[in-house]
C-alpha positions in Angstrom: -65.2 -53.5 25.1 -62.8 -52.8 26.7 -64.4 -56.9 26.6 -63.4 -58.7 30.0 -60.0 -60.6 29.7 -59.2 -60.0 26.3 -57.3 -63.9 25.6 -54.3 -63.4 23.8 -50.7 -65.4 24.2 -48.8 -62.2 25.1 -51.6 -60.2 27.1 -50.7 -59.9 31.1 -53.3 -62.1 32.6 -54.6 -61.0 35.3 -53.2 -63.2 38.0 -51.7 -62.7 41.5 -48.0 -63.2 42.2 -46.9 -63.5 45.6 -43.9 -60.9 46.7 -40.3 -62.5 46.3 -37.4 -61.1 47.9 -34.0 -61.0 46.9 -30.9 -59.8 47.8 -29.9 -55.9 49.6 -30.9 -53.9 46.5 -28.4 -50.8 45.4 -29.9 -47.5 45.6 -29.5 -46.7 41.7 -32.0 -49.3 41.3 -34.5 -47.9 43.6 -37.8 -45.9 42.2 -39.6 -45.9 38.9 -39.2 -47.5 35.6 -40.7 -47.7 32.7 -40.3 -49.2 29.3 -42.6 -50.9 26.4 -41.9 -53.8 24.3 -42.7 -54.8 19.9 -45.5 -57.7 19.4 -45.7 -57.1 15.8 -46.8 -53.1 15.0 -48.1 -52.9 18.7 -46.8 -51.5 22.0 -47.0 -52.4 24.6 -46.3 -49.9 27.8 -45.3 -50.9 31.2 -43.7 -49.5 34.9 -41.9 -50.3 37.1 -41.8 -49.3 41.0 -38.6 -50.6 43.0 -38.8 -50.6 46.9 -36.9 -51.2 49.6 -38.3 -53.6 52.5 -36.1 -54.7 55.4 -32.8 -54.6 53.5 -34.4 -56.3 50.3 -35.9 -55.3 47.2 -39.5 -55.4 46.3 -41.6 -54.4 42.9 -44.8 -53.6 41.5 -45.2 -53.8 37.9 -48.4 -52.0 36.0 -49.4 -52.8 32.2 -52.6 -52.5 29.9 -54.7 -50.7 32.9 -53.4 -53.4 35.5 -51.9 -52.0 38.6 -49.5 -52.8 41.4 -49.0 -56.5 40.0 -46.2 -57.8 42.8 -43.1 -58.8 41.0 -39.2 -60.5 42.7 -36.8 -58.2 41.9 -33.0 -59.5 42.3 -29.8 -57.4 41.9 -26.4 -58.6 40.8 -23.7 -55.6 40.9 -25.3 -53.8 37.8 -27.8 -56.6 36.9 -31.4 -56.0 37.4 -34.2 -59.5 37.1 -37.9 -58.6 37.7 -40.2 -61.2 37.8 -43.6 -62.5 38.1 -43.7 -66.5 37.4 -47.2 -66.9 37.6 -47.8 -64.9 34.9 -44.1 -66.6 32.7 -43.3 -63.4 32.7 -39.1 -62.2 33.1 -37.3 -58.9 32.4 -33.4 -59.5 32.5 -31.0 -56.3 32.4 -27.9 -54.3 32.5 -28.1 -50.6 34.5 -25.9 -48.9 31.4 -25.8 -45.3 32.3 -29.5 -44.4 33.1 -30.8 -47.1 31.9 -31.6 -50.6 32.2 -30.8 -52.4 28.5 -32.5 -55.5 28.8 -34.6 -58.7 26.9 -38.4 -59.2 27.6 -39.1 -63.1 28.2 -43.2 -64.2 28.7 -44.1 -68.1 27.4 -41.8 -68.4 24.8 -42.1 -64.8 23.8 -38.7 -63.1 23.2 -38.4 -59.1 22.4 -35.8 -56.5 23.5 -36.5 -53.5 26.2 -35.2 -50.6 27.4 -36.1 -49.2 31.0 -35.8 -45.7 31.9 -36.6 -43.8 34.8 -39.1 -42.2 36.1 -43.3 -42.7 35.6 -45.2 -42.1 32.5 -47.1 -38.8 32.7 -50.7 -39.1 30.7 -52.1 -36.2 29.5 -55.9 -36.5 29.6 -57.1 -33.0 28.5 -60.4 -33.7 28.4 -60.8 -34.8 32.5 -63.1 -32.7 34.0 -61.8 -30.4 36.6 -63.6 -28.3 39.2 -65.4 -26.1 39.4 -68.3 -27.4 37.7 -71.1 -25.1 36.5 -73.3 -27.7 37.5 -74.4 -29.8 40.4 -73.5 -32.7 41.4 -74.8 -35.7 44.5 -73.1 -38.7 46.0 -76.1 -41.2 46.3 -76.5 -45.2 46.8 -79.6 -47.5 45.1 -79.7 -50.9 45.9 -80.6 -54.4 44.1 -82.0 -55.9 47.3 -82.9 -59.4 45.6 -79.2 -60.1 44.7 -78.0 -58.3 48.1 -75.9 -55.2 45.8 -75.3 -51.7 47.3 -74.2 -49.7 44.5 -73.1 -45.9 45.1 -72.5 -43.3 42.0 -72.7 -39.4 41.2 -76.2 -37.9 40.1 -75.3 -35.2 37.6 -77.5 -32.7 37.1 -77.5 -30.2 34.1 -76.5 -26.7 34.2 -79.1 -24.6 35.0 -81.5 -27.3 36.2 -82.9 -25.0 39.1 -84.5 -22.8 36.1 -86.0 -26.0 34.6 -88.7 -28.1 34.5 -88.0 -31.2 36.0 -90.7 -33.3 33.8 -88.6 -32.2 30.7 -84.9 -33.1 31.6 -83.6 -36.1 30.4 -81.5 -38.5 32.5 -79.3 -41.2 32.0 -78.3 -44.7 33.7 -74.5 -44.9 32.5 -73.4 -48.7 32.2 -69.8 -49.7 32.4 -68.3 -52.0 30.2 -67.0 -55.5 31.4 -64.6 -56.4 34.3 -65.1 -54.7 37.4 -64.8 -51.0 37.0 -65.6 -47.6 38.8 -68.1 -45.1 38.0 -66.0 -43.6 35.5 -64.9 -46.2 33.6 -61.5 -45.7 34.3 -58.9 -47.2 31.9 -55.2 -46.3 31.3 -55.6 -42.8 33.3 -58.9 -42.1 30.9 -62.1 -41.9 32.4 -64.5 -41.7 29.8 -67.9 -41.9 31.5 -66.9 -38.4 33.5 -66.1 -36.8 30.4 -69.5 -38.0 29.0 -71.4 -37.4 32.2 -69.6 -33.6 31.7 -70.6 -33.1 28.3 -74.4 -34.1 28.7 -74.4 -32.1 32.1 -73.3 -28.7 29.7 -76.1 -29.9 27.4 -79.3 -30.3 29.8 -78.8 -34.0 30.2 -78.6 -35.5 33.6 -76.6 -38.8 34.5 -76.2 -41.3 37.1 -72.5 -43.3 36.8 -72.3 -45.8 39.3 -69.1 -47.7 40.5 -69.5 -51.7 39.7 -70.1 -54.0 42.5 -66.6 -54.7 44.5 -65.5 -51.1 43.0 -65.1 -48.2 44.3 -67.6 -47.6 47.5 -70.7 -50.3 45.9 -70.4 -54.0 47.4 -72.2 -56.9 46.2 -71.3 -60.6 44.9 -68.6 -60.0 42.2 -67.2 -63.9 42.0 -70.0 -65.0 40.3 -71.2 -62.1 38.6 -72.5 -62.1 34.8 -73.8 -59.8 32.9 -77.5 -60.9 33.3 -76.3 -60.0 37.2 -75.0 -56.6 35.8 -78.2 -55.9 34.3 -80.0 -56.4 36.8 -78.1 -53.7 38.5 -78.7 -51.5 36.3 -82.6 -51.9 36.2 -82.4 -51.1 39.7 -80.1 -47.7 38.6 -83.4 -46.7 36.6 -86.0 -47.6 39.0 -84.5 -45.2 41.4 -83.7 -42.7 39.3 -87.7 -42.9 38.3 -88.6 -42.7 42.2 -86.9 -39.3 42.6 -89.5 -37.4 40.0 -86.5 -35.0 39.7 -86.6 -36.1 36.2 -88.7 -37.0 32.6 -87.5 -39.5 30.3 -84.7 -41.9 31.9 -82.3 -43.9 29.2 -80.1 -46.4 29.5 -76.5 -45.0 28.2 -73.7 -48.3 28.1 -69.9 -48.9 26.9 -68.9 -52.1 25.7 -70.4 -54.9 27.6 -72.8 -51.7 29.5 -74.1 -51.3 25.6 -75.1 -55.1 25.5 -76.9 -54.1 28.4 -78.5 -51.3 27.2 -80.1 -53.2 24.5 -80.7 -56.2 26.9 -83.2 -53.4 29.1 -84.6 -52.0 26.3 -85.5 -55.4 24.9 -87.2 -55.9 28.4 -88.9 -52.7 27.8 -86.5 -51.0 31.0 -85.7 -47.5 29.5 -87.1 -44.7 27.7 -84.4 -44.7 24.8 -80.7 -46.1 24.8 -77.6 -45.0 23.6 -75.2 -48.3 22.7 -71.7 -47.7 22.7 -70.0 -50.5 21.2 -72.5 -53.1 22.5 -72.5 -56.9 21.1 -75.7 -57.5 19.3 -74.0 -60.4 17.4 -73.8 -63.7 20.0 -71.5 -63.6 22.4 -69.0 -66.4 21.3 -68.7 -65.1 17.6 -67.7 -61.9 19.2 -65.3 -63.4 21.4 -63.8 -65.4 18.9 -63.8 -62.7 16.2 -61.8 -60.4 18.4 -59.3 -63.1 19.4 -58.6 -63.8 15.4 -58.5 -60.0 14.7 -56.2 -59.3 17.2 -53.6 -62.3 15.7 -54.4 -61.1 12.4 -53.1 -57.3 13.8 -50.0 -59.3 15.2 -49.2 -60.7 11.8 -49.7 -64.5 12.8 -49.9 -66.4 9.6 -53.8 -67.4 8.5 -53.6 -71.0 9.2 -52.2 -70.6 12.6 -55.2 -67.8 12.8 -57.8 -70.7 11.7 -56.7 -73.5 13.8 -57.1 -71.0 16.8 -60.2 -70.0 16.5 -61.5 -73.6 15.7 -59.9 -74.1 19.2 -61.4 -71.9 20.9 -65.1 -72.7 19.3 -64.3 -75.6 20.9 -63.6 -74.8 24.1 -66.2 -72.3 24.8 -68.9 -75.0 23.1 -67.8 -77.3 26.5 -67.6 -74.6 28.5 -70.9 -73.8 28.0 -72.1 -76.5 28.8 -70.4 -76.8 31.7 -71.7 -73.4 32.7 -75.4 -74.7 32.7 -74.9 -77.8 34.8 -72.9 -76.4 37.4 -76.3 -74.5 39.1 -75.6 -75.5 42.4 -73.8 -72.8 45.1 -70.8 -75.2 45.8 -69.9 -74.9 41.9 -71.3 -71.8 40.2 -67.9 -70.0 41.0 -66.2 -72.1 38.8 -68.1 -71.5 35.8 -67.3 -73.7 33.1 -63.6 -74.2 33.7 -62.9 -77.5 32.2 -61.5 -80.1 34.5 -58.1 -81.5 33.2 -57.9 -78.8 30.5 -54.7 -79.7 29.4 -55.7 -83.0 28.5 -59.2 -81.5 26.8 -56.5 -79.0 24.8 -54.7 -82.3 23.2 -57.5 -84.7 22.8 -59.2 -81.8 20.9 -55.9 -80.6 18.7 -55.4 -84.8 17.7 -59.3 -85.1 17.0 -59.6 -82.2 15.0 -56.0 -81.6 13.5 -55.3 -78.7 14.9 -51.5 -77.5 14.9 -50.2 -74.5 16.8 -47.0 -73.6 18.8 -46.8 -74.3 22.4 -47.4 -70.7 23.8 -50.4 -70.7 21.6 -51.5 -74.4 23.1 -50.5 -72.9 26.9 -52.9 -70.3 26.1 -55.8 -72.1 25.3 -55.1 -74.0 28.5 -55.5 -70.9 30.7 -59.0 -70.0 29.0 -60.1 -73.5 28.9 -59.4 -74.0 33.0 -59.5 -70.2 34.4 -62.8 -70.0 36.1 -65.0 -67.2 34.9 -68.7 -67.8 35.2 -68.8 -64.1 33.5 -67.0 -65.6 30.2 -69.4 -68.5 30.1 -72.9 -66.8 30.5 -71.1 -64.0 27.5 -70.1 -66.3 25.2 -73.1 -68.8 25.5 -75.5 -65.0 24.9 -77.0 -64.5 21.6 -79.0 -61.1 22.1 -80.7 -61.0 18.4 -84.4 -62.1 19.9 -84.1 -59.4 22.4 -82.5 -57.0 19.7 -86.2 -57.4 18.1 -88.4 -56.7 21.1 -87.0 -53.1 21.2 -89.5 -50.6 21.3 -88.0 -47.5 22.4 -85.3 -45.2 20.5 -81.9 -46.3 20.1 -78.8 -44.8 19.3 -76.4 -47.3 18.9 -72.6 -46.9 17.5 -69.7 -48.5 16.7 -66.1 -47.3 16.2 -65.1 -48.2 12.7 -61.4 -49.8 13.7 -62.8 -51.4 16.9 -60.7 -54.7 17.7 -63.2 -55.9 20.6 -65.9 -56.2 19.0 -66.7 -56.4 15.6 -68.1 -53.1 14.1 -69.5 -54.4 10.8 -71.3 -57.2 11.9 -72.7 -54.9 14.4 -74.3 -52.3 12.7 -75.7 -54.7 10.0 -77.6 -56.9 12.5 -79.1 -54.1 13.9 -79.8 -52.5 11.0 -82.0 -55.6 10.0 -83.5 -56.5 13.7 -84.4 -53.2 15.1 -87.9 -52.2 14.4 -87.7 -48.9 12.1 -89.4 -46.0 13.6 -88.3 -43.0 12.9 -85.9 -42.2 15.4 -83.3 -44.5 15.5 -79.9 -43.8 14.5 -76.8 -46.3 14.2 -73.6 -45.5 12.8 -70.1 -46.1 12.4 -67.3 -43.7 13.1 -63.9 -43.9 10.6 -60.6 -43.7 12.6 -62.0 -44.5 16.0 -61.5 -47.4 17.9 -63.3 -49.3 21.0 -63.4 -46.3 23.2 -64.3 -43.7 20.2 -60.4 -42.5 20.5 -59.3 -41.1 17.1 -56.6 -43.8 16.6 -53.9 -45.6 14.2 -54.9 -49.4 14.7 -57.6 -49.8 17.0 -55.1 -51.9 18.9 -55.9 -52.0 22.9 -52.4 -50.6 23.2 -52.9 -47.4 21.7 -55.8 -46.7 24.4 -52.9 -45.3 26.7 -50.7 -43.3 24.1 -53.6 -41.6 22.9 -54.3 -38.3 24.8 -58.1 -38.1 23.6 -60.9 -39.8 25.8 -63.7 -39.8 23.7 -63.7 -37.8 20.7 -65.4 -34.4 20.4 -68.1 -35.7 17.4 -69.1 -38.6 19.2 -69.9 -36.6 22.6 -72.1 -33.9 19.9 -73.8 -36.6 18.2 -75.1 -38.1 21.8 -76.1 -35.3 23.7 -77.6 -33.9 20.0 -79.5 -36.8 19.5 -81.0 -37.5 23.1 -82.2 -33.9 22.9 -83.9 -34.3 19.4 -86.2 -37.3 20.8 -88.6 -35.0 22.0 -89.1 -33.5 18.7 -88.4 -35.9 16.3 -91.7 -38.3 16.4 -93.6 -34.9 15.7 -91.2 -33.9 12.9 -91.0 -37.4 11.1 -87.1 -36.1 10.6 -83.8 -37.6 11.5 -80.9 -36.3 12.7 
């Protein structure tokens, strides 16, 4: 999923840094970088651009899907320092040749890197490119109670013209968290228009919509949660039920847009569903799971493992409630951000015996104070009473090496809460990871390296099974 501000020590946080400037920067300097650094068996990529703004340097640095961050770049003869404090994050160098040979510093973190010129180039085979066979529309629907204008694509099959309208199935495509466009763009991927393409070549029709503060839709995005995001997308199938262009209308979700998926089916929204990696176990044993996985994945020793996650537990437990007392206007922004965190972090370590480094304790700092009402109404969800209200089909899947949310656990739950009639289908796919990539590690820093989007099985599986569902009731088959 891709899951909204996945909390690790070493991951860039998404925070602003103001532009620094330094001295007259030498031409040799000027253009794009780009390098990667070693935490553990991951990599992790990043670029570089170096400008020129009245006589001084400037930079923007871009890593895990993050864009244009604003760095200080200074320039000593053939020493090179980029910079972005805010985030404790340094790069210092030597131009040898044409390269910069250099040491990665962030919180206590030390590694080695190499910059070399020029930008990445991602090969993403798998992009649709025009022409299309098919048609599509730029349209808008709105959630006028929470004052949200969102705008997307309506895809329609090939061949609709020839159709009947009454049998073509359509799908409301949820992104996962964080604010994203309509196709869930990630790393120069965009799976949700390689899906959208797919089902369109199948006789499936799709509305993808950009999130609210993305792309062309507007709406509140400070306080958004994904009880907000849902809502959203209730309002994606009313209006796709008030053209009539259409018969039965699903919900299809990524990540957090699967939680949601099950969340409208569990209100009796949709037709059928199709959940791609969404949580059905409660938000904060997902949260937490994925936290320890990802340490485990880094090689951090068990103990150290333990003692964070206790941490956390504890730290989302007061956030939390933090989260439901602040209800007024004046404070919902905030969320649950805990008020003198630092002091919360060691009052809670002393009470409960918990031992860890200090970029470990800075960490849990940043989550216990960054405000993020999102985080709080997530990790405070447990969707298991909803999972048993569903009525409707579901297809819900999970990537097998997955290291946002936790596959197993996943599949079991729903296994045991979702009524059994006949046409369900859940399943677990070896070798892929959170975005159905056919993958090494599962590790978030693979998503970029890999050129596949979405792999080829799980696009036949979908479009295969939402076309069955008209059939299958009469058949008393499966897939």
């Amino acid at each position: 999923m891709k899951m909204r501000k996945i909390i690790l020590f070493i991951t860039l946080l998404l925070l602003q840094a103001g532009l620094l400037f330094g001295q007259s920067v030498a031409g040799r300097f000027l253009g794009n970088w780009n390098g990667e650094i070693s935490v553990g068996a991951q990599k992790i990529k990043m670029e570089f651009e170096i400008l020129e703004r009245d006589g001084a340097p400037v930079g923007r640095m871009s890593a895990q899907g993050v864009k244009g961050i604003p760095m200080a770049v200074e320039i000593n003869g053939d020493s090179l320092q980029l910079q972005v404090k805010q985030m404790g994050l340094r790069i210092d160098g030597v131009l040898q040749g044409n390269e910069v040979k250099g040491t990665f510093f962030q919180n206590g973190f030390t590694t080695a890197m190499v910059l070399k010129q020029g930008k990445v180039e991602l090969k993403r085979p798998q992009t649709p490119k025009a022409p299309f066979p098919y048609k599509t529309e730029e349209v808008t629907f709105e959630n006028r109670a929470e004052g949200a204008v969102l705008s997307g694509t309506l895809t329609f099959p090939v061949g609709y013209e020839k159709m009947k309208p009454r049998k073509v199935p359509v799908v409301v495509m949820v992104t996962g968290s964080g604010t994203q466009n309509r196709d869930e763009e990630i790393f120069g991927h965009k799976p949700f228009a390689v899906i959208a393409d797919w089902l369109a070549r199948n006789g499936i029709a799709s509305l993808r919509y950009d999130d609210r503060g993305a792309g062309k839709s507007t709406g509140e995005v400070a306080t958004v949660t994904t009880r907000n995001n849902a809502n959203d997308a209730r309002c994606g199938v009313e209006y796709i039920r008030s053209l009539k262009k259409f018969g039965k209308v699903g919900v299809l979700g990524h990540s957090e847009g699967g939680t949601i998926a099950l969340m409208l089916a569990g209100e009796q929204v949709p037709d059928f569903i199709v959940s791609m990696a969404g949580v059905a176990t409660s938000g904060l044993d997902c949260i937490v799971w994925q936290n320890l996985a990802q340490l485990e994945q880094q090689g951090v020793p068990e103990q150290m493992r333990n003692d964070y996650g206790r941490a956390l537990e504890w730290i989302y437990a007061e956030r939390i409630r933090l989260f439901k007392e602040n209800t007024a206007d004046s404070t919902r922004s905030r969320g649950g951000a805990i008020p003198q965190a630092q002091q919360f972090v060691q009052d809670m370590c002393s009470k409960e015996s918990i031992s860890l480094p200090m970029n470990f304790l800075l960490n849990l700092v940043k989550v216990a104070s960054t405000a993020s009402p999102w985080l709080d109404w997530f990790v405070g969800y447990s969707p298991e009473e909803t999972v048993g209200k569903i009525k409707c089909p579901v297809m819900a899947i999970n990537g097998e090496k997955d290291m946002q949310v936790p596959a197993q656990a996943n599949l079991d739950l729903l296994h045991n809460l979702l009524p059994d009639n006949g046409k369900n289908l859940i399943k677990g796919y070896p070798g892929k990871n959170h975005l159905f990539q056919n993958c090494s590690t599962g590790s978030v820093n693979e998503y970029e390296s890999i050129e596949e989007t979405i792999s080829q099985d799980v696009l036949e599986d979908i479009a295969g099974w939402i076309n069955s569902l008209e059939f299958i009731g009469k058949k008393k088959g499966t897939l």
